[in-house]
matplotlib code that plots the C-alpha trace (Angstrom):
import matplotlib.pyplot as plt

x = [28.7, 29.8, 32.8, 30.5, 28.9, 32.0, 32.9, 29.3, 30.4, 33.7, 32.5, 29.5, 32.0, 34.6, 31.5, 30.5, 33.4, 36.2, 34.6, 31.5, 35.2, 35.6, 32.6, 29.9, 26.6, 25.5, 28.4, 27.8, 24.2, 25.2, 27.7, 25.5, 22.9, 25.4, 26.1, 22.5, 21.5, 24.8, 23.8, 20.5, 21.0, 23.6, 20.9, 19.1, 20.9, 22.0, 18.4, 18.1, 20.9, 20.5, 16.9, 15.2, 12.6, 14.9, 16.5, 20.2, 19.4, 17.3, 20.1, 22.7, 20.6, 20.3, 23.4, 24.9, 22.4, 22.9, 26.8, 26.9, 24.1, 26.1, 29.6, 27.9, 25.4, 27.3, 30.7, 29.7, 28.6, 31.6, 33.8, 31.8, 32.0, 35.6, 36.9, 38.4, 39.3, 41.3, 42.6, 41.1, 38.0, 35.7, 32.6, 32.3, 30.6, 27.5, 25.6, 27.0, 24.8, 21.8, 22.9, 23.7, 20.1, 18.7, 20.4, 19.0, 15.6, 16.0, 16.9, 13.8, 11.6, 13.0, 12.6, 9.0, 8.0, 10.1, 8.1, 4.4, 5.1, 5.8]
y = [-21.6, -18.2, -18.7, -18.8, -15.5, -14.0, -14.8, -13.9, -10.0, -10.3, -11.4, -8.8, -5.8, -7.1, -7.0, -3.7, -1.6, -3.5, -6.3, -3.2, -1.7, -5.1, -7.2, -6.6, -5.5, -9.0, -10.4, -8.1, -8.8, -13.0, -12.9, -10.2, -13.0, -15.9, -13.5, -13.4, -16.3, -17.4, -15.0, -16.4, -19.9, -18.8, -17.0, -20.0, -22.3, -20.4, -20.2, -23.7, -24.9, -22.6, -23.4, -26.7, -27.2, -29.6, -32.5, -33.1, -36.1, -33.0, -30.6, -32.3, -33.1, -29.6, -28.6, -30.6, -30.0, -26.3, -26.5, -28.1, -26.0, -22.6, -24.2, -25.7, -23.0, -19.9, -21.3, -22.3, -18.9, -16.7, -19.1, -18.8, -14.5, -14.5, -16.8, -14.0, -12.6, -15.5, -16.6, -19.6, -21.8, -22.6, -22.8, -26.8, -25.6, -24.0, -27.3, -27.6, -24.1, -25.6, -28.9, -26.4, -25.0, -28.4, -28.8, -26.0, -26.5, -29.6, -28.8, -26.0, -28.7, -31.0, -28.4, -27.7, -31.7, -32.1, -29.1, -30.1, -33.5, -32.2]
z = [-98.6, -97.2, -99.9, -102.8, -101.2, -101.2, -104.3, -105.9, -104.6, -105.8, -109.5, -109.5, -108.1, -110.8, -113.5, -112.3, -112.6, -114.5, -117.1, -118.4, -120.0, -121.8, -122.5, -124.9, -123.1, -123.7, -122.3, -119.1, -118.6, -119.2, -116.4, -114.1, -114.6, -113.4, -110.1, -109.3, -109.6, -107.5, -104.6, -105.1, -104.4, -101.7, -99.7, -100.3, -98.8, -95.8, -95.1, -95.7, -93.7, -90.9, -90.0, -87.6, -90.6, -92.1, -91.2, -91.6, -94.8, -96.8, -95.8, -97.0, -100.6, -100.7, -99.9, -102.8, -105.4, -104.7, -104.9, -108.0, -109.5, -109.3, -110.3, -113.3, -114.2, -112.8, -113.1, -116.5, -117.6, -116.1, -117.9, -121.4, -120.8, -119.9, -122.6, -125.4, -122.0, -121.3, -124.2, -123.9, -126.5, -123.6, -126.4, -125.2, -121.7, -123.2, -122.6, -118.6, -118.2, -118.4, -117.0, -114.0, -114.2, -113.8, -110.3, -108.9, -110.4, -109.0, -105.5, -105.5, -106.3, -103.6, -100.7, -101.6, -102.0, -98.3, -97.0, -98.3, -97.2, -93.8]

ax = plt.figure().add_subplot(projection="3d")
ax.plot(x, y, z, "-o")
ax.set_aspect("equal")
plt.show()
C-alpha cells in the first residue's frame, strides 16, 4: 500500500518535470489523471485499513479490489502514455482501463453498503 504511494509520487514528479518535455498535453493530463486517481485510492485504503470500523473479511475485499483497480486502471493508463516512449504497441490495454475503473467503483460501492449496513 505505502509502495503504490510511493510510486504514485514518483510517476507524478516524473510527469511533472521530465514526461511535460515528451508527451502531448493530452498524453500529460491522461497519465496526471492515472496518478490521482492512484493516490486516491491509496489514501483510501490506508484510511480503510487503518481504522476499527471494519472488520478484517471487508478489509481484505477492499484491499484487493483496490489493488487491482489502480494496476489495471492506473497501470493501464501509464502503459497506454508511455508506449511511443517505449517502443512498444500497448494499444490492446485500452479496454483493461475501464475494466480497472470498475474495481474501484466497485470497492467504493462495497465500503458504503458495509458502512450503511452497520
Amino acid at each position: 500500500m505505502l509502495f503504490l504511494g510511493m510510486i504514485a509520487v514518483i510517476l507524478g514528479a516524473l510527469g511533472s518535470h521530465t514526461l511535460k518535455e515528451v508527451l502531448s498535453p493530452e498524453q500529460l493530463e491522461s497519465f496526471t489523471i492515472g496518478v490521482r486517481y492512484q493516490m486516491t485510492h491509496v489514501l483510501l485504503l490506508m484510511v480503510v485499513l487503518l481504522t476499527s470500523y471494519f472488520d478484517e473479511d471487508v478489509k481484505q475485499t477492499s484491499f484487493w479490489l483496490t489493488i487491482i483497480g489502480i494496476l489495471l486502471f492506473s497501470g493501464s493508463i501509464y502503459l497506454l502514455n508511455l508506449q511511443e516512449l517505449l517502443g512498444v504497441k500497448l494499444s490492446f490495454l485500452g479496454p483493461v482501463t475501464p475494466i480497472g475503473g470498475l474495481f474501484l467503483i466497485a470497492n467504493w460501492g462495497f465500503l458504503a453498503l458495509k458502512a450503511f449496513k452497520r
